[in-house]
C-alpha positions, 0 to 999 in steps of 0.5 A: 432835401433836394426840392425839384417840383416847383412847377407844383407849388414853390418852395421854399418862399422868401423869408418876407412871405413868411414874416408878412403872413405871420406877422399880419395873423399875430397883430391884425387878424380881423374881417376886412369890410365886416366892421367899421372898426380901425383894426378892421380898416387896416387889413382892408388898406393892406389888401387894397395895396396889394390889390394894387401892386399886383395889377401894377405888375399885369399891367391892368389898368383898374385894379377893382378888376382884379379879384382874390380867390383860391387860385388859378382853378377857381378862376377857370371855373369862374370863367368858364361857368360863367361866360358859357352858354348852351350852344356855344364853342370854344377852343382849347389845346391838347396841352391843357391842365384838367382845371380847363379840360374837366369843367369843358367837359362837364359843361359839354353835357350839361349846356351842350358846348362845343369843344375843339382841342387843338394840336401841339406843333410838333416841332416848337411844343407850342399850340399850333396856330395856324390849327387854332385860327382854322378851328375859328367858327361863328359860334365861337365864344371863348379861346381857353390856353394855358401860357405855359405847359406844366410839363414841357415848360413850352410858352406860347405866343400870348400876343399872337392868339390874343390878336386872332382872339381879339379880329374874330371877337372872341373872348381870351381866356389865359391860365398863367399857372405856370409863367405868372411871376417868371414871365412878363404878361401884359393883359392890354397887349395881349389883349386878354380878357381872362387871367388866371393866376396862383399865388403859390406857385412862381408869385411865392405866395402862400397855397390857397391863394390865387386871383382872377383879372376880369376885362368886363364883368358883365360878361360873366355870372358869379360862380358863388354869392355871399356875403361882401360886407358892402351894401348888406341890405340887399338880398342880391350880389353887388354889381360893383367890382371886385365885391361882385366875384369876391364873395365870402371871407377873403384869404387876407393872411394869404394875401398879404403873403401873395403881396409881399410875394410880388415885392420879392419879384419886384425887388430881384428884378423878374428878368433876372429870376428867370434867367437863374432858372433857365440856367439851370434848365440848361444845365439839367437839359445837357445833363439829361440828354447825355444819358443815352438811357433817358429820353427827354421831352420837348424842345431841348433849347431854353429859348422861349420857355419856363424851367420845367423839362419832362424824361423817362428812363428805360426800365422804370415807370415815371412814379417808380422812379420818382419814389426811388429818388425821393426814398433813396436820396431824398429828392423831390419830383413828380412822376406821372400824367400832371394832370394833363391827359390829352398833352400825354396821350398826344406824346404816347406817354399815358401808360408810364407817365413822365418824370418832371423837373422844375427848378426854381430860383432857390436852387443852386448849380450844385444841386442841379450837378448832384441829381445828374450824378445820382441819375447816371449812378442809376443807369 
């Protein structure tokens, strides 16, 4: 199999997750923080360390501000439901991913939020600027973007919304989903208050594994209460962090599998990942392109983006053409609308969708060499 859909979820991982989330569920399966026990006390100094390297890698300046959660969908929710209020307004763009665009919608009903969707440039596949800092009002609570989009693989400039944020007091909330392991994020310089990030994505960690940096908690509600193993008298939440959004039994084989995840980027150097991979996106760009057949989406350089590029063909819908390269040559990729409705209907893709791929750091030139051939054979 020719695995192509690694803006989904990464595969395969380093050998190291696998053996660090095996190994810790063979020899140390306990509850951390549910026993005063030295075989619970060691999971609990594992996830501290992890805790720490990964805000290391985000530059956070306090670790306790980094919780561990499924992933980048319940941070959003946890931000979202818990910053807004009845009245008032957030902006956000026509790139985003539903775990942004479904709970703003909910909450425009059910707290009577105001939502502005911003334009993309046509010409950079970027979040248009000049449209966000103009959509600026005084009610104005919460700037919601992603990094990167899931399916052009455009990056926008963190640093320049966070600085339009940051004069107008308003709140960054930024999903990573798509750069968090590939691209530097710096949460001091770009001034961002909320950073939601999966594990199983471009960090390699397992699925059902994610984190949230938090700049101030008191900014927000738990999305969920429970059991922390710390001060269980009280019937209340801990106002302490992370034990504060960190409630229930924690994903510590996931986690481990997550850090040692982050020590694989670390050790291959995150710069030379993403050179690899926009290698090979500029490979499949130059592939694509030249089949007159195929029409490519977004930008065709690989300045200032991630490894992922959309197309369609002409006689086929996206999804028909992903089952025929998956069935007949056993490639992976993903047809259809990427969970990003506005981004599709903005393009005038929503009726056929489009075929996506993302190579990832595993991939080989060769791979990249046989898909381009297997698509010239089909047209």
């Amino acid at each position: 199999m020719i695995y192509f859909n690694n803006a989904a979820t990464s595969w395969p991982k380093p050998e190291s997750v696998y053996q660090a989330a095996d190994q810790f569920i063979r020899n140390s399966g306990m509850n951390p923080g549910r026993s005063g026990s030295a075989e619970t006390l060691a999971p609990a100094r594992m996830i501290f360390r992890v805790r720490e390297n990964i805000a290391d890698f985000f530059s956070i300046k306090d670790s306790a501000h980094l919780v561990f959660n499924s992933g980048a969908t319940e941070s959003l929710n946890t931000v979202l439901k818990g910053v807004l209020k009845s009245g008032d307004h957030v902006i956000t763009s026509k790139m985003e991913h539903n775990s942004i665009l479904r709970p703003l919608e909910r909450l425009k009903t059910e707290r009577e939020i105001e939502v502005d969707y911003i334009n993309l440039d046509l010409e950079s596949a970027e979040v248009d600027y000049q449209s966000l800092k103009n959509a600026v009002r005084e009610n104005t609570k919460l700037i919601v973007v992603s990094h990167a989009s899931n399916v052009l693989g455009t990056v926008n400039d963190l640093r320049q919304i966070g600085e339009i944020a940051a004069a107008e007091d308003i709140l960054f909330l930024v999903d990573a989903a798509q750069t968090a392991g590939v691209i530097p994020i710096d949460v001091e310089e770009m001034k961002i208050d909320f950073l939601a990030v999966p594990g199983h994505k471009s960090l390699f960690g397992p699925p059902g594994i994610g984190a949230l940096y938090v700049r101030d908690p008191e900014l927000l509600l738990p999305l969920k209460e429970g059991g922390t193993g710390t001060n269980s008298l009280s019937i209340t939440q801990p106002e302490i962090m992370p034990d504060y959004l960190e409630a229930g039994t924690l994903n510590t084989p996931g986690i481990i599998g997550l850090g040692a995840g982050v020590e694989f980027i670390q050790k291959q150097g995150l710069k030379n990942i993403h050179q690899k991979e926009m290698k090979l996106l500029k490979i499949l760009i130059a592939g694509l392109t030249a089949l007159p057949e195929l029409r490519v989406y977004g930008k065709k350089d690989i300045k200032n983006r991630t490894a992922v590029t959309a197309f369609n063909l002409e006689g086929y819908s996206s999804n028909q053409l992903a089952f025929k390269l998956q069935h007949d040559y056993d490639i992976q990729l993903r047809g259809g609308l990427h969970c990003a409705p506005l981004l599709h209907k903005f393009l005038g893709t929503a009726d056929l969708g489009l075929l996506r791929i993302s190579p990832g750091y595993f991939n080989t030139e060769a791979e990249v060499n046989e898909f381009l051939n297997i698509l010239e054979n089909i047209t």
